[in-house]
C-alpha positions as CSV (number, residue, x, y, z in Angstrom):
1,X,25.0,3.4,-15.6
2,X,23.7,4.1,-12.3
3,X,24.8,1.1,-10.4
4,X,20.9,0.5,-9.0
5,X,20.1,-3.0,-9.5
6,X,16.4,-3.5,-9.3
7,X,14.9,-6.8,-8.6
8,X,11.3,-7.1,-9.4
9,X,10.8,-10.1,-7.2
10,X,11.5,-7.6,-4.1
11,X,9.4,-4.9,-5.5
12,X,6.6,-7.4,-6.2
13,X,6.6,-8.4,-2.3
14,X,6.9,-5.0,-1.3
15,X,3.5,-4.6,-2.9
16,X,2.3,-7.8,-1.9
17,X,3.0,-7.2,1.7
18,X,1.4,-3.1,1.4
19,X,-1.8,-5.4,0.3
20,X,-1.9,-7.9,2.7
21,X,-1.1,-4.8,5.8
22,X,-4.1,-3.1,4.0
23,X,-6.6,-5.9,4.0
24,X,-5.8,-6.9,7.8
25,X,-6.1,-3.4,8.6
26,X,-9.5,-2.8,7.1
27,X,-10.9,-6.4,9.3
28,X,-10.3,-4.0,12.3
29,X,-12.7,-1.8,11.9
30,X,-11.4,1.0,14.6
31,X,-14.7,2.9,14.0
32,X,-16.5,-0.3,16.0
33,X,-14.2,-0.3,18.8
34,X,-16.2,2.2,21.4
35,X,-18.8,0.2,22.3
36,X,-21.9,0.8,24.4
37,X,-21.3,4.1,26.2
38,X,-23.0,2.1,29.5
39,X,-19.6,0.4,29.6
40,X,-17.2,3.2,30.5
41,X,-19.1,4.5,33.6
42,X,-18.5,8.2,32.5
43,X,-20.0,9.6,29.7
44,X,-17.1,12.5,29.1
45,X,-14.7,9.3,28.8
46,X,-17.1,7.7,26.3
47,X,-17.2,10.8,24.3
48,X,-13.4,11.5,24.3
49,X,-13.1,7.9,23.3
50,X,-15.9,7.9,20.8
51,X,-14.3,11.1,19.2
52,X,-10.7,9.7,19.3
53,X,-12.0,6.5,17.6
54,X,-13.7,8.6,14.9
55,X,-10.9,10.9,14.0
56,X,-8.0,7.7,13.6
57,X,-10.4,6.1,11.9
58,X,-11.0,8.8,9.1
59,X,-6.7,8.7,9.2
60,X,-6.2,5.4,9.2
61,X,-8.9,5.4,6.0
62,X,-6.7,7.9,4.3
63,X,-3.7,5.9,4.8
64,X,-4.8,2.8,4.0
65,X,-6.2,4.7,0.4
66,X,-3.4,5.5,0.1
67,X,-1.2,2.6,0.6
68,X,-3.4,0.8,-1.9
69,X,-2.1,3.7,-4.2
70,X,1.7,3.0,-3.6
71,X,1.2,-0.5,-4.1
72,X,-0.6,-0.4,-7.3
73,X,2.0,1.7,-8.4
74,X,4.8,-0.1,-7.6
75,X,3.0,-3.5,-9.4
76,X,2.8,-1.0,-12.4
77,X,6.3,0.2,-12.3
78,X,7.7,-3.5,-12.4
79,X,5.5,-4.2,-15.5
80,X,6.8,-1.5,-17.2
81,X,10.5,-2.2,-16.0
82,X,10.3,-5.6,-17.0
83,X,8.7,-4.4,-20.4
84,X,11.3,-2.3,-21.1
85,X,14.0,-4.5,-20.0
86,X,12.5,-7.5,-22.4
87,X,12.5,-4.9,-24.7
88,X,16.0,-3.5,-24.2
89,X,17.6,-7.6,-24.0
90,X,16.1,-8.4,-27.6
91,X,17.3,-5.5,-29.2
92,X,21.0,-6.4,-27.7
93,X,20.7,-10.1,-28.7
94,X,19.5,-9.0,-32.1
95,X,21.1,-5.8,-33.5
96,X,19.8,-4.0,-36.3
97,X,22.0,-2.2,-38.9
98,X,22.6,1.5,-38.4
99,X,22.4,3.0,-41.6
């Protein structure tokens, strides 16, 4: 025995809270931040801006795909713990013979 306890209650939050990061995340929109160029009174500030904008928002996509990855695999991994722990509690409650 390993001594790791799992609880699937804590991995199920942890998944619930990747999602809920996720969707606030993707209200932001960091690719709609920049705004008209008129406002920043130089146009090599609006550019640097404009290009900083664009580059974290093509990271912030990848991470956000792939938070959406960990926590569909975590909600997957508890459903097959809990599988095979259902599984593993009827067979003790219920031996077979061993022939």
């Amino acid at each position: 025995m390993s001594g790791v306890e799992i609880d699937p209650a804590q991995i199920v939050s942890a998944a619930s809270g990747i999602q809920t990061i996720i969707r606030d995340m993707q209200t932001i929109g960091v690719d709609r931040i920049v705004g008209p160029d008129a406002q920043y009174g130089n146009n090599d500030l609006y550019c640097a801006f404009d290009e900083f904008c664009g580059r974290w928002h093509v990271g912030l996509t990848a991470l956000l795909r792939n938070g959406e990855i960990l926590a569909d695999g975590l909600l997957v991994a508890i459903q097959d713990y809990e599988r095979a722990d259902g599984v593993a509690a009827a067979a003790v409650s219920s031996p077979r013979e061993v022939r």
